[in-house]
C-alpha positions as CSV (number, residue, x, y, z in Angstrom):
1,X,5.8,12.6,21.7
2,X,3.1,10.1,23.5
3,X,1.8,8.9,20.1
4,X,5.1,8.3,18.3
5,X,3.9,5.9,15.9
6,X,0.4,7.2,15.4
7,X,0.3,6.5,11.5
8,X,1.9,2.7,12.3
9,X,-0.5,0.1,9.9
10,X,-1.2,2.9,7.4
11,X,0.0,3.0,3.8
12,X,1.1,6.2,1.6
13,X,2.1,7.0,-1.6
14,X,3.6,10.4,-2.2
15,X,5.0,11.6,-5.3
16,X,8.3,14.1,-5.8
17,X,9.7,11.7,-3.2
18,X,13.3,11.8,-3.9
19,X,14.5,15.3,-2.5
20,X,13.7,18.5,-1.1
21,X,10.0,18.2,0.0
22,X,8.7,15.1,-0.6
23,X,11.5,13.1,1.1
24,X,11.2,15.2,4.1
25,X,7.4,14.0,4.2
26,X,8.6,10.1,3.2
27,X,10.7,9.8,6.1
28,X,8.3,12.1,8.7
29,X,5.3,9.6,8.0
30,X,8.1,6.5,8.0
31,X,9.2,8.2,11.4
32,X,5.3,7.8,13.2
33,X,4.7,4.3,11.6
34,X,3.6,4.7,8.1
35,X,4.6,2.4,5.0
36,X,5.3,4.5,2.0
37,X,5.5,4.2,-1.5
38,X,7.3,6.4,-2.6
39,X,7.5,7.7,-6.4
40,X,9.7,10.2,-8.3
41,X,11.0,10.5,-11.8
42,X,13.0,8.0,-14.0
43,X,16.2,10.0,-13.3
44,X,15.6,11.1,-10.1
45,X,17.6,7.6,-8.5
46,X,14.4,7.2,-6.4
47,X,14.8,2.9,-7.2
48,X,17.9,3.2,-4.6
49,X,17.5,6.7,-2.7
50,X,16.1,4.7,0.3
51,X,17.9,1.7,-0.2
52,X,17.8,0.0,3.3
53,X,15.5,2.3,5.1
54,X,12.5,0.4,6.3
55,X,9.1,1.2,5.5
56,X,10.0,2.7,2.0
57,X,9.2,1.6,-1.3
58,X,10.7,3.5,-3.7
59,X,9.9,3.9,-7.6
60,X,10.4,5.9,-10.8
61,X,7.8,6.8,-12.9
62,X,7.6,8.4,-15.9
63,X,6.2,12.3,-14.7
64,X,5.9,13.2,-18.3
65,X,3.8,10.0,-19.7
66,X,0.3,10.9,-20.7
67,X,-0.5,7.6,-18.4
68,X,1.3,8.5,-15.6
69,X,-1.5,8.6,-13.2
70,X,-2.3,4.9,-14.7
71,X,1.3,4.2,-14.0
72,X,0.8,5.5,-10.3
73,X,-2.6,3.8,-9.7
74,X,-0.9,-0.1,-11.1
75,X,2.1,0.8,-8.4
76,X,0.0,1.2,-5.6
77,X,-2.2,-1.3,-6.4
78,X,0.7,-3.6,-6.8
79,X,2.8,-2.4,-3.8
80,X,0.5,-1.7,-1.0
81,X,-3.2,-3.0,-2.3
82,X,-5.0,-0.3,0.0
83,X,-4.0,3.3,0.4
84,X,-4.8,5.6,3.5
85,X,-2.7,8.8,2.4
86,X,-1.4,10.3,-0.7
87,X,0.7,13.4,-0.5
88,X,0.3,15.1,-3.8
89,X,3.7,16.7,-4.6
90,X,4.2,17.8,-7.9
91,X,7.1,20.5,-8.4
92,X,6.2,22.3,-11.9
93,X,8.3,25.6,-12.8
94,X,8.1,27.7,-15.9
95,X,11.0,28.2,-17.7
96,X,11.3,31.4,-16.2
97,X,9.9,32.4,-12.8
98,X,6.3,33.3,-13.6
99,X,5.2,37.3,-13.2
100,X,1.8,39.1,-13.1
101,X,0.5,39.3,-16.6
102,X,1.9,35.8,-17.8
103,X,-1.3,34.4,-18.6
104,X,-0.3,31.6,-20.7
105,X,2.4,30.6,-18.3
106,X,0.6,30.7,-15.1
107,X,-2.4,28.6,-16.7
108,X,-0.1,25.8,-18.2
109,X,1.3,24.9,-14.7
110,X,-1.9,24.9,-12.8
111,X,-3.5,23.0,-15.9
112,X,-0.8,20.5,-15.7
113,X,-1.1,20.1,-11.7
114,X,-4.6,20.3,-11.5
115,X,-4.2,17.1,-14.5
116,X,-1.8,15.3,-12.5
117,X,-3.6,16.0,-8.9
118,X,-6.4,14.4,-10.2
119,X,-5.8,11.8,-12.5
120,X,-3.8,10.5,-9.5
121,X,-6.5,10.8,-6.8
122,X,-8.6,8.9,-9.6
123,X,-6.8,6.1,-10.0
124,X,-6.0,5.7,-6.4
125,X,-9.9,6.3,-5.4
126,X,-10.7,3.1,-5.2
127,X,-7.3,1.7,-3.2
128,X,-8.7,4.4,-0.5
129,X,-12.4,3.4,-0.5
130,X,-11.8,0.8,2.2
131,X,-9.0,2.7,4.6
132,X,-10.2,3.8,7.9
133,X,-8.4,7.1,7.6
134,X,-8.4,8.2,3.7
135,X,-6.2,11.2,3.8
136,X,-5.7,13.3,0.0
137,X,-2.6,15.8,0.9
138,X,-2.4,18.5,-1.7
139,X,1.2,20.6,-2.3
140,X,0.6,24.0,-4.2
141,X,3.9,26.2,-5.9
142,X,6.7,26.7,-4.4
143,X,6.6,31.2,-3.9
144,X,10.2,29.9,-6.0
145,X,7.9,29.4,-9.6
146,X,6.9,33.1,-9.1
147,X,8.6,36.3,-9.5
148,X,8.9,39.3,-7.2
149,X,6.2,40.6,-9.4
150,X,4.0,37.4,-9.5
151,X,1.8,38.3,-6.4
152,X,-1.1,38.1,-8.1
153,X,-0.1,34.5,-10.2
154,X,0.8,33.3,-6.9
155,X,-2.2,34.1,-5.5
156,X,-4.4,32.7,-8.3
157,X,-2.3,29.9,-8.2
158,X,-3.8,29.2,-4.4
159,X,-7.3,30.0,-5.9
160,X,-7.0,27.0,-8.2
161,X,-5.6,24.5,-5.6
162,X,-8.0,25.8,-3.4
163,X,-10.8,24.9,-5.9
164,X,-9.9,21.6,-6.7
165,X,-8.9,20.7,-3.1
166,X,-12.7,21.9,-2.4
167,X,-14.0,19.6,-5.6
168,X,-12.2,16.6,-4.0
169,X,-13.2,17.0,-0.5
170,X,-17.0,17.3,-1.5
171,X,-16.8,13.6,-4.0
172,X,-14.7,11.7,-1.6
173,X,-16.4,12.7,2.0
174,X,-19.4,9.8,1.6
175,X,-16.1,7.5,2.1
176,X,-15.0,8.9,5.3
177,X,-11.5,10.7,3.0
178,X,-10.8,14.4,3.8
179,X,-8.9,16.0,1.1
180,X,-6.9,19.6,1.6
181,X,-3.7,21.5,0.4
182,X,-0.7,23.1,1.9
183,X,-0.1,26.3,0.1
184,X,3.7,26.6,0.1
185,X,5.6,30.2,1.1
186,X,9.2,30.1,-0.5
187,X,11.2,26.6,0.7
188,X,14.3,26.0,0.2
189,X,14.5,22.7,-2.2
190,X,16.7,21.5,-4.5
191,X,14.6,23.4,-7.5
192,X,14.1,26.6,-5.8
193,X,18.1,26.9,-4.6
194,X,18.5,26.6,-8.7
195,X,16.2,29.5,-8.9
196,X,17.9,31.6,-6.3
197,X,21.3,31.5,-7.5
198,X,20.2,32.5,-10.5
199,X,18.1,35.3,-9.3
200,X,19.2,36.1,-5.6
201,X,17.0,39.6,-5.8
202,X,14.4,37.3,-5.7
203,X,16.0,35.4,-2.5
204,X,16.2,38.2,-0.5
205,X,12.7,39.1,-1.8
206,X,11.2,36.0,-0.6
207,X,13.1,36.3,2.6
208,X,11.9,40.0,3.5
209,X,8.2,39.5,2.7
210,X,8.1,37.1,5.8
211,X,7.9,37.5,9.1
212,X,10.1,35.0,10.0
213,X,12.8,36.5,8.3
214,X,14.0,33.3,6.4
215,X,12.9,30.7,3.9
216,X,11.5,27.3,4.8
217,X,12.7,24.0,5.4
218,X,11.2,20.9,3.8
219,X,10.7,19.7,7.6
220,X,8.3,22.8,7.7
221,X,6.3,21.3,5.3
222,X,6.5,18.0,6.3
223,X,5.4,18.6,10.2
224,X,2.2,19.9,8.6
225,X,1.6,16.5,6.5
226,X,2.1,14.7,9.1
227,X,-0.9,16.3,11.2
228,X,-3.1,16.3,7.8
229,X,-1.9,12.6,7.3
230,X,-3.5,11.9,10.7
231,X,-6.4,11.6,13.3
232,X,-5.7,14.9,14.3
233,X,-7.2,16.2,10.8
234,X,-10.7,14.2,10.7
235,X,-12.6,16.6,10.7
236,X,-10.6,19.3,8.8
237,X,-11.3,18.9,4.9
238,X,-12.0,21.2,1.4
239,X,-9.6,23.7,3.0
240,X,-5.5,24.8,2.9
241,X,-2.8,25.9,5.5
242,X,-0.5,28.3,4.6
243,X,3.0,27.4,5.6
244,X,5.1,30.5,4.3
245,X,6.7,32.1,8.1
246,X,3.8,34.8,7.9
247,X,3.7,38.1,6.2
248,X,5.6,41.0,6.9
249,X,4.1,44.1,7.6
250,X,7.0,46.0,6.7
């Protein structure tokens, strides 16, 4: 690559940094120059996950606090001062993988995303006002959260990041920040691999409805934050990129 360090001098934080998707997106920015804080639950062992890899930060915080946000907001304002990107990667699941008709399911993850996406983009607003490149990096559900019969949850689910993605991109663009969301197909992390053992119909499911014939990678997901993270994304904002392999048409 000609521009290998292309995000060197910037600073993120990005939540759900300890495995699966988030740590593939940690160490992708850490790889093209960024410094990242990076933030995960009190159990999650995030404190030492990247012990002795420079660039990294890492620290717990309490997911399920009612000032979380708060919590993230004192961290990064402690730890980096001004921030250029946060990646937005909360992994909520039901207690059962959500189908077409749960109503009250469906709305109490989105409600609780949409709460922590933008508590967080609140507090860190005014860490970003200053950066040359603010970058807000949204992740929606894993296709994991959802059934084989949750189609149409899934795809409300996109509606409502795609909503609030819009809502952010439209208050932050008068300080040069570009907001927008990844909308996830089915990726193989940590949470969903609990999922599929448990229901490997839906595996195969997942696998069969895309084109590609396989479930993601983290590193899927993490190539495309690294191109919203930078220059290459200035004038992209209020909108998503689907990274789910394509659909099958058969």
């Amino acid at each position: 690559m000609a521009n290998a360090l292309r995000l060197f001098g910037l600073r993120a934080v990005v939540t759900g940094a300890a495995s699966g998707i988030g740590e593939a997106i940690v160490r992708t920015l850490i790889k093209h120059g960024a410094e990242v804080l990076a933030l995960d639950s009190v159990n999650s062992g995030i404190d030492t996950h990247f012990k002795g890899v420079r660039g990294v930060r890492g620290a717990p915080i309490d997911i399920n606090a009612p000032d979380v946000a708060a919590q993230i907001g004192k961290l990064a304002s402690s730890e980096l001062g001004v921030v250029d990107i946060v990646v937005c990667n909360f992994s909520l699941y039901a207690d059962a993988p959500v189908s077409d008709g749960d109503d009250e399911a469906l709305a109490k993850i989105i409600t609780r995303k949409n709460d922590l996406v933008e508590g967080v983009c609140t507090q860190l607003l005014p860490l970003m006002k200053s950066s040359p490149a603010g970058r807000l990096i949204i992740l929606g559900f894993n296709r994991s959260v959802f059934s084989q019969n949750g189609s149409d949850a899934y795809a409300k689910s996109e509606a409502a990041i795609a909503e609030l993605t819009g809502r952010l991109a439209a208050d932050t663009a008068q300080f040069g920040i570009n907001a927008n969301y990844i909308q996830l197909g089915a990726i193989m992390t940590p949470e969903s691999r609990r999922v599929f053992n448990n229901d490997k119909d839906l595996r195969d499911y997942c696998i069969k409805r895309s084109a590609a014939r396989r479930l993601g990678e983290p590193v899927d997901i993490a190539k495309v934050a690294l191109f919203l993270a930078t220059d290459d994304s200035v004038f992209v904002s209020g909108t998503g990129i689907v990274v789910d392999g394509g659909i099958a048409n058969s």
